[in-house]
N, C-alpha and C positions, 0 to 999 in steps of 0.2 A: 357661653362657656368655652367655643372653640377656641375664641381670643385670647382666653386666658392659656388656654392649654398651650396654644402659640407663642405667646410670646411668655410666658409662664414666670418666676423671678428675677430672671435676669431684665426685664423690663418694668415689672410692676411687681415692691415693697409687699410682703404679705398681708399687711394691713390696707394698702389699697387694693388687692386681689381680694379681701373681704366686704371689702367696698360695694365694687362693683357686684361681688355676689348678692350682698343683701340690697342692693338696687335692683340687678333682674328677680328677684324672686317676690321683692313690693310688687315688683310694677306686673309680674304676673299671675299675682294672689289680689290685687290691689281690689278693695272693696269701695275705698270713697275716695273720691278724684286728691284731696287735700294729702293722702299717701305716697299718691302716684307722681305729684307737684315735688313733691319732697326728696324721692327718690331721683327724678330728673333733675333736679337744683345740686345736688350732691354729685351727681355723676357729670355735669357741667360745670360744677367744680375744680373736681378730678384731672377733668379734662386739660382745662383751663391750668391747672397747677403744672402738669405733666409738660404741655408745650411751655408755661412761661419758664419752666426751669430747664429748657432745653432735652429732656431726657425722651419725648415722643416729641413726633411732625405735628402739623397740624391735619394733615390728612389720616396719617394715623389714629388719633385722636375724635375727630370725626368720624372714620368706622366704628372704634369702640361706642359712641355717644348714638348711633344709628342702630348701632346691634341694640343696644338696650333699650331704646324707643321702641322699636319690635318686638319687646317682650310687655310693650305694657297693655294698657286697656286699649277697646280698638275706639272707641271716642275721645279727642283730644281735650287732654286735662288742661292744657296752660292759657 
């Protein structure tokens, strides 16, 4: 959430600022791995949208996709 606060609208659309919210909060309530799947496929998504239209780096982008692997379960869903 520091991310967001950081780079806040002028970077990320408030529909993908809810994005990313209801990704960290799957992936840190997440009860069955096929949630947590889902929430990561959407936020690599994101990701992926963000750099292919120019509007984030790809390093950028990869922090955001890092922070929120850190909020998920601690055994790897993929």
């Amino acid at each position: 959430m520091r991310m967001l606060a950081d780079v806040g609208p002028t970077k990320l659309h408030d529909p993908e600022q809810e994005r990313v919210r209801d990704a960290a909060d799957t992936l840190i309530f997440a009860e069955a791995p096929d949630a947590a799947r889902a929430a990561l496929a959407d936020v690599d998504a994101l990701c992926e949208h963000l750099v292919a239209t120019e509007r984030w780096s790809e390093e950028r982008a990869a922090e955001l996709a890092r922070d929120l692997v850190a909020c998920g379960p601690l055994a790897p869903v993929a």
